[in-house]
N, C-alpha and C positions, 0 to 999 in steps of 0.2 A: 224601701225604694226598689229592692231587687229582692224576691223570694222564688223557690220551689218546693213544689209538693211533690212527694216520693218519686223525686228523678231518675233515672234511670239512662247511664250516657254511654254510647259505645258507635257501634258502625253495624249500618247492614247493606252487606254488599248484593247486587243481584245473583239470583239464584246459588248464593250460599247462607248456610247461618250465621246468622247475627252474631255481633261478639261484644257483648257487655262489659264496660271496665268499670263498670260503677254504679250501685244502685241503692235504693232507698234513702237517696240524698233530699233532706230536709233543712233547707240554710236561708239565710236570710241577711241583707247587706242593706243598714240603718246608716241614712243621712249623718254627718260629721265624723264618720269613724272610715280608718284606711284600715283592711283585712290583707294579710299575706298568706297566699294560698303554698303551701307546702308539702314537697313530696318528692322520694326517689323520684328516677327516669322512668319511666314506663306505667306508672300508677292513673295516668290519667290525668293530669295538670291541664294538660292543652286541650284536650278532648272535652274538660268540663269550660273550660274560658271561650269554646267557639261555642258550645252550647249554649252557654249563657247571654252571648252577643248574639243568638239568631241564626249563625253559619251553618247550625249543625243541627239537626231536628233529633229532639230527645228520643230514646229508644221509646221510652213511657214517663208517665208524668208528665208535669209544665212547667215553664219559667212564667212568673209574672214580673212585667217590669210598671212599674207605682199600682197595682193591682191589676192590671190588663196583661192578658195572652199575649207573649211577647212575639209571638207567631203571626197572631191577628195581627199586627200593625202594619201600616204599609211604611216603607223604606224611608219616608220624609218623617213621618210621626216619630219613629223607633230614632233618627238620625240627631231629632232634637232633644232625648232622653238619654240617652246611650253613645258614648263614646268609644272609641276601642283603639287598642295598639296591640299588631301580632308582629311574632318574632320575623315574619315571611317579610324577604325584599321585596320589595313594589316598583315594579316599573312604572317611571311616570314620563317620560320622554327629556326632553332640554326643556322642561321646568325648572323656573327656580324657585329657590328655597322661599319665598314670600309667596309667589302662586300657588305653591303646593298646600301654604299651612292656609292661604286664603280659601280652599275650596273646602275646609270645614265650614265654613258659611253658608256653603250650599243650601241648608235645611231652612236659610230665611229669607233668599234670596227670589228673587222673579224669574221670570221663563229666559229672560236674557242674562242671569246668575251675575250683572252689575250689582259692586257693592257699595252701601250708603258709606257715609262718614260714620258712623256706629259703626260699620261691619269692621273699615278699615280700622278703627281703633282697638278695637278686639285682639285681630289680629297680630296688633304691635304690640300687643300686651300679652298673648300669647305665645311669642316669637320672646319678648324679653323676659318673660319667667323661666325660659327654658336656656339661657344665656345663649340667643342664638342671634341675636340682630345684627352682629357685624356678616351670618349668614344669609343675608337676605337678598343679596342679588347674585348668588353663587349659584350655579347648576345643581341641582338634586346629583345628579349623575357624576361630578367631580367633588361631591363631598364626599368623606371617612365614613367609615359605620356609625363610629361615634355621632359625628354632627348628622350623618342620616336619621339617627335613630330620634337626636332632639327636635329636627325639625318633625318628625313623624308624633313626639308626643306631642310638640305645639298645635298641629294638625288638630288631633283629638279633643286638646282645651279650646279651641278656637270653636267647636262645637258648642260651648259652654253647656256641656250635658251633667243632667243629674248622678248621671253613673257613670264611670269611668272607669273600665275593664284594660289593665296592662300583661300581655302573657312576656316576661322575659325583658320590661324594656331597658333593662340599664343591663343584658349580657355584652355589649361590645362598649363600655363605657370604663373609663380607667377608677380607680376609689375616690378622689377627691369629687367625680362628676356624678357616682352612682348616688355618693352621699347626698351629695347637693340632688338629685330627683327626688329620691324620698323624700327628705325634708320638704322638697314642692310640694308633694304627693300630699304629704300630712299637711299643709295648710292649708292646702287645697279642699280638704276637705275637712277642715275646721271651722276655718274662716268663714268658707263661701260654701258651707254647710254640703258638701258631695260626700256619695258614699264611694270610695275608691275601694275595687279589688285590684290587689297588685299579686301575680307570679313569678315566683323567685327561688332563687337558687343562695342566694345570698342569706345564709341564716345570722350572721350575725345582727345587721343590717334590721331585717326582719321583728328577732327578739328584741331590740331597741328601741323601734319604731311605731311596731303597729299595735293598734288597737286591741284587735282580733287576731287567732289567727284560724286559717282553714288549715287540717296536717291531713293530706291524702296519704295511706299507706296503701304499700304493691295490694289490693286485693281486699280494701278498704277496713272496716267501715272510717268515713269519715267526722272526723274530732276538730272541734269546734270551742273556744276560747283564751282566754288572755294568753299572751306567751308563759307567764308566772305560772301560772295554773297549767299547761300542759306540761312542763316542765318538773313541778313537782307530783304530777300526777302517773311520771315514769311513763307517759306518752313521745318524747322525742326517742328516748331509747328503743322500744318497742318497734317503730318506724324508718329508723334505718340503722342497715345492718353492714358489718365491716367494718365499722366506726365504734369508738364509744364515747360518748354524750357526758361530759363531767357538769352535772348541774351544779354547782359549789362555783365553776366557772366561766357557766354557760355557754360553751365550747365543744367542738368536738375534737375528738384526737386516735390517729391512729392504733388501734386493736395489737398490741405488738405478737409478733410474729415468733419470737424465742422467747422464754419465760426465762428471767433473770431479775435479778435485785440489784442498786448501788445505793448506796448511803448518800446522804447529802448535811452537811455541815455549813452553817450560813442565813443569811436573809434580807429580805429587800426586794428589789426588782431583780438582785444579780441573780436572787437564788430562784426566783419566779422561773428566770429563761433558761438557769442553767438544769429548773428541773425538765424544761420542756426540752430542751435539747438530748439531754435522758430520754426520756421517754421515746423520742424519735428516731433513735438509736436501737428502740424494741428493751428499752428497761420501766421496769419499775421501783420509784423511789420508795424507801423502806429502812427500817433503823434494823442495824445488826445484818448490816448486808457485809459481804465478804469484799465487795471493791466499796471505798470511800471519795467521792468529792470535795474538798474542802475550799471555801472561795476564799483566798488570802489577799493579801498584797506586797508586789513585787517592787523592787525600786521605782514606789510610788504610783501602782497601778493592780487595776482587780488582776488576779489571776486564779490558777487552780492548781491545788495537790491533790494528785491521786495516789492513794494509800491500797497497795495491796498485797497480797502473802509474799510479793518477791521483792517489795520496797516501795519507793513513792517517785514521783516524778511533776514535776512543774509544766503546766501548761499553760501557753499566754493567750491561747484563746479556745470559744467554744468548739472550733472548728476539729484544734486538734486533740479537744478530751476526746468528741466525739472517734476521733480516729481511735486512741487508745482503747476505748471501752470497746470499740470493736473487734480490735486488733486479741 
């Protein structure tokens, strides 16, 4: 649906040099599969997502979009293939929230851009995939980020385009809402057979969800497959740095900062959190550590002994091991 041949994406300003954030990009986004494009701040994420909508004119190389020069196309043609959602506010004036997602239509409408009974139905279906109908006679301009953001994707589906480019769209969305878009996202392009690229920050989200994944590193090159497969391929590690990437839990977690050991004694979910509360603390869990954890119970509730060279002490919650191990 969506390919390039050795792209090459960056800026060239007038009368300075060019500045390349990425090149020798050779990718390709196949009908029914959602890809999550992945990567630090600065790598290039946005820079390749307005490339690849048309915004941005490659440094070298081309995007084809269903095998045609996505350049070549004029704005109606590229409108009914290509959808897009960027993180940028959009001024639309006292629009409301159904006019706005209605001018995705635009691409089939007449020189008087009146919509048929089709167009109107579209619309109401793309306004209700995104749980937005009680939003539809509300001001663009008096909605939240959040309901801004879903009438903006309904916008895009209301296009009914083969491809469908999100840079960031569930950053101002709470978890219950971000889940609920992906999960659109993936049936969207299951069902109704779309190749969806999504942008995101959200790795967990991400390695659940998607298909594919795109992983941009500061300074590339860019890697390309399943989440499983980059993951044991010691590719998320490699990609960002400060962090470390436990594949056992497909997680990241902070690099600790003081090098120390505690023991931990226990298991279950208690012992799950009480190791990550550890670890957040700047330890690492370890047998034959000098301070021990033990998860007990107290007049009939989990709690914690901490055992160490100067005695033990009882604590009723993770809050305050944390304190002691600090302490």
């Amino acid at each position: 649906m969506l390919q390039t041949r050795d792209l090459c994406i960056g800026y060239a300003p007038k009368r300075r040099p060019r500045i390349a954030v990425a090149a020798d990009l050779g990718v390709e986004l196949l009908k029914g599969e959602l890809v999550c494009l992945l990567g630090p701040n600065g790598a290039g994420k946005s820079t390749l997502m307005r490339t690849l909508a048309g915004l941005q004119k490659p440094l070298a190389g081309e995007v084809l979009l269903k095998g045609r020069d996505l350049h070549g196309l004029s704005e109606r043609a590229r409108a009914r293939l290509l959808g897009l959602v960027l993180t940028e506010r959009v001024e639309v004036g006292n629009l409301s929230a159904y006019a706005l997602v209605a001018l995705g239509r635009y691409p089939y409408t007449g020189w008087d851009g009146r919509l048929s009974a089709g167009d109107e139905a579209v619309v109401r279906w793309a306004m209700d995939a995104v749980g937005a109908r009680e939003l539809a006679g509300r001001s663009v301009g008096e909605l939240s980020d959040g309901e801004r953001q879903k009438v903006m994707i309904a916008r895009a589906l209301a296009q009914e385009p083969a491809v469908l480019l999100l840079d960031e769209p569930t950053a101002f969305l709470d978890l219950p809402r971000r889940v609920e878009i992906v999960q659109l996202l993936r049936r969207l392009a299951g069902e109704r057979e779309r190749a969806v690229l999504l942008s995101t920050h959200d790795l967990d989200l991400a390695l659940r969800c998607a298909d594919r994944l795109w992983l941009l590193p500061s300074g590339g090159p860019l890697q390309v497959g399943a989440p499983e497969d980059l993951v044991l391929s010691g590719a998320f590690q490699r990609t960002f740095t400060g962090v470390e990437f436990d594949p056992a839990l497909g997680s990241f977690r902070l690099a600790p900062e003081v090098p120390g050991a505690v023991g931990l004694v226990g298991e279950g979910l208690y012992a799950r959190w009480t190791a990550r509360a550890v670890e957040r603390a700047g330890f690492r869990v370890a047998e034959d550590a000098p301070i021990c954890v033990e998860i007990i119970r107290a007049q009939g509730a989990p709690a914690w002994r901490l055992h160490t060279a100067a005695g033990g002490r009882v604590c009723t919650t993770l809050y305050e091991v944390v304190k002691c191990l600090k302490l």
